[in-house]
N, C-alpha and C positions, 0 to 999 in steps of 0.2 A: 321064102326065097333063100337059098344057099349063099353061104358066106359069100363074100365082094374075094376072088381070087387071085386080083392082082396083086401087084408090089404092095407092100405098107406105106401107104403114103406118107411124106414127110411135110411136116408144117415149118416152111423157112424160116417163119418169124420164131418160134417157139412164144414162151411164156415170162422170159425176164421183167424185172420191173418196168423198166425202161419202154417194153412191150405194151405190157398193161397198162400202161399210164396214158400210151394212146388210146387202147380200145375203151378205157372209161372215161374218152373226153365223148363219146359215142353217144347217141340220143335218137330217138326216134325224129326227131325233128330234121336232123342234120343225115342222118341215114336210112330214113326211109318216107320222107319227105312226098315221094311219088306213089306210094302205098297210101297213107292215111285216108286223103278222100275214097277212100275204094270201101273201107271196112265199116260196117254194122255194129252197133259193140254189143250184139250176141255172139258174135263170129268164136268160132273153135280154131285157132291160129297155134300152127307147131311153127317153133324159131329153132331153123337147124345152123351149129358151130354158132350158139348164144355167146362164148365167154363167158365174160365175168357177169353178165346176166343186166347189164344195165340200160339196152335196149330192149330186152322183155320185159321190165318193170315198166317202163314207158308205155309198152303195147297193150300189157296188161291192167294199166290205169285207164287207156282207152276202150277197152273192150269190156268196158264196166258190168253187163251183165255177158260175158262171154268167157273164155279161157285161153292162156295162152301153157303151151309146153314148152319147154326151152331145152334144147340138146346139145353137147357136144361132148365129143371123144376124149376129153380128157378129164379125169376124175379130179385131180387137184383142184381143176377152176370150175367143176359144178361143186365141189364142196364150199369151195369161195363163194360164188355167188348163191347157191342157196345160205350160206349164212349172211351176206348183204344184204339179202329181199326175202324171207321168213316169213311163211306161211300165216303165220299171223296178221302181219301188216300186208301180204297180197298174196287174200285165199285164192284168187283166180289162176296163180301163178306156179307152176311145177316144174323144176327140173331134173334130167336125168342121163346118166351117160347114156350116150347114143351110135349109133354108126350109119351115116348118112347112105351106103349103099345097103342095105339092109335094116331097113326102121321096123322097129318090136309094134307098129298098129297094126290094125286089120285096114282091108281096101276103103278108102272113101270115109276116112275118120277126122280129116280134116277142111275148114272151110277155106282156109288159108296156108299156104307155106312159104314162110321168109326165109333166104338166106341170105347173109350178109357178106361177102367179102370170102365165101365160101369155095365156090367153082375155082376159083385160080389155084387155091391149089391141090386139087384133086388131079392125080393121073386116067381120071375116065367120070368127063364132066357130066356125061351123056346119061352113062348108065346112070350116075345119082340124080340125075334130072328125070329119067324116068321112073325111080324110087320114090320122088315126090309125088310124082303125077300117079301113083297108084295109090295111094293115102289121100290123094286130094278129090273134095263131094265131086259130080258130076259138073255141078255148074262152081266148085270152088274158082279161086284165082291163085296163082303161084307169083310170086314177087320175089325176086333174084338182083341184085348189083354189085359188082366186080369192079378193080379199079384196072386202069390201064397205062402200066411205067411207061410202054415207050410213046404213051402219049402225056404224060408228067412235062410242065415246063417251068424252069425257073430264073428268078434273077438275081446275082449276078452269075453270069459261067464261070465255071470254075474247074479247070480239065482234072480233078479229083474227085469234084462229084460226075461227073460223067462217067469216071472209071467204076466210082460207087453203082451206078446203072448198069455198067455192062459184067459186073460180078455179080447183082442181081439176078439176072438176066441168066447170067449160068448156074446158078445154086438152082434156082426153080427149073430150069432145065434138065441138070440131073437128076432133079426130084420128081421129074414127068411130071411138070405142074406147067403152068402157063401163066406168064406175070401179065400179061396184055390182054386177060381174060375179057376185057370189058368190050372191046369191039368185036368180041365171038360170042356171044350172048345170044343173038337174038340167033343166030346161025345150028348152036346148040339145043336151043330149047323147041327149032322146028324141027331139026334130027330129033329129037325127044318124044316127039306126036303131039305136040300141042298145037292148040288154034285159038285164034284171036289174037296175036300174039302183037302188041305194040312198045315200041322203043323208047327212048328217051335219056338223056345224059345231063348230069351235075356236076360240081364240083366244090370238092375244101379247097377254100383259098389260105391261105397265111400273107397279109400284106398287111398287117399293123404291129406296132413295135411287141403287142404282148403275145401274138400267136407267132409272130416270129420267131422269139426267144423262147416258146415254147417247143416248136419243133424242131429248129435247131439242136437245143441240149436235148431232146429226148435221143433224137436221130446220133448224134455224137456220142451216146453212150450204147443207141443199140450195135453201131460200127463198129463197138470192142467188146459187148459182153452178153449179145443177142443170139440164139440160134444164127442167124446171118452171121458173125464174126464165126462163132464154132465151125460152120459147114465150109466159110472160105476157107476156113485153114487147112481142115483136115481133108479138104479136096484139092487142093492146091492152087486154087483161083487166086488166092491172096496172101502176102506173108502180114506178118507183127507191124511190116514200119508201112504198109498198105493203110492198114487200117486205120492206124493213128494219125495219117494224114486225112485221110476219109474223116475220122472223126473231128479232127481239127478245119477239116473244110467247112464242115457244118457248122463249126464254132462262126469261122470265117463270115461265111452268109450270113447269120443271126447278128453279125455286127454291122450290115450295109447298111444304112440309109434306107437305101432303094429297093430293101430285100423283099421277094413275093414266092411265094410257089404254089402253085395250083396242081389238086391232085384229081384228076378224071376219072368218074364212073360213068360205064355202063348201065343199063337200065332196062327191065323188062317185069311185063305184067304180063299173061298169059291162062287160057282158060286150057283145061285138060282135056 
């Protein structure tokens, strides 16, 4: 297949601590929840945009006589994660950089394909959905979930995080990416060719004192030193004293009482 010739896609989050700290609170249990009952643990399962790999490790204790590959585009964080999870303590488990429109298998080499939080933000959801589906066996299943901002609600309001949303909202806009990817899912993956295709939606809550004050301060530090902070500056979406109140809103919330936020995915299983 010839290179992916669009734009270079931009990853809004990038890779900051603050980044990372959320995707290793990640587990199979908690992000792929709607998968598990599905899989065999002989199953051949590619995990495309792994990270830091701690959702593979997961998959790959399940898939006890099976294999999982674990992919993403960026070399820093398969060097991270393969020294986390080391061929030693999980032989079933391989990672490798990758590029979702263009995968280094042959057709029909996988029984499974996971991505996580992936499609939003691609500028051409479609094509890498049908990149999957040409790697995946004939009777494989593909398993996709995205989350959906402007379906994100929290409490208390606070007209600083709402501005937090709608600068969101423009960075993945510029990036030709889609923050609400989770209600185009199912939409996506029939443009794609796929059939049997069923839906389904979750959700991260934070409404107890310790998950509050976890995403609170994560989210207050990605507001000043995240790719998100980077891209609003240099794009003009947001100045210095933007931020710092953004970041301070989040402080805000993580002190309510009554603080909750619930974060919505989309969801889909589908055969090729």
């Amino acid at each position: 297949m010839p290179p992916h010739d669009r734009k270079a896609d931009r990853y809004s989050h990038g890779h900051h601590e603050s980044v990372l700290r959320s995707h290793l609170w990640r587990t199979a249990e908690n992000s792929a929840a709607f998968l598990l009952p599905h899989l065999s643990d002989d199953a051949r399962l590619l995990d495309i945009g792994c990270g830091p790999g701690n959702i593979s490790a997961d998959l790959a204790t399940v898939l006890a006589k099976g294999s999982v590959v674990a992919i993403d585009r960026a070399e820093e964080i398969i060097d991270r994660a393969t020294q986390s999870f080391p061929a030693k303590d999980y032989p079933n488990l391989s990672f490798a950089i990758g590029d979702t429109y263009a995968l280094e298998y042959p057709d029909h080499s996988f029984d499974v394909v996971y991505a996580h939080q992936v499609l939003q933000h691609l500028s051409d959801p479609i094509a890498a959905l049908k990149e999957m589906r040409r790697v995946l066996a004939s009777d494989g299943l593909l398993a996709v979930r995205d989350t959906d901002y402007a379906a994100f609600v929290w409490w208390p309001q606070d007209p600083r995080l709402t501005q937090w949303m709608e600068i969101y909202h423009r960075i993945t806009q510029a990036n030709g990416a889609n923050a609400d990817a989770g209600r185009q899912l199912r939409s996506w993956v029939l443009q794609a060719g796929y059939r049997e295709v069923t839906a389904s939606s979750s959700t991260w809550t934070y409404a107890d004192d310790d998950s509050v004050a976890w995403w609170g301060d994560l989210w207050s530090k990605r507001a000043l030193k995240s790719e998100f902070a980077i891209q609003a500056l240099s794009q003009g979406f947001a100045t210095h004293d933007d931020l710092n109140d953004i970041s301070e809103a989040f402080l805000d919330w993580s002190r309510a009482k009554d603080a909750s936020f619930i974060v919505v995915h989309g969801e889909i299983l589908a055969r090729p």
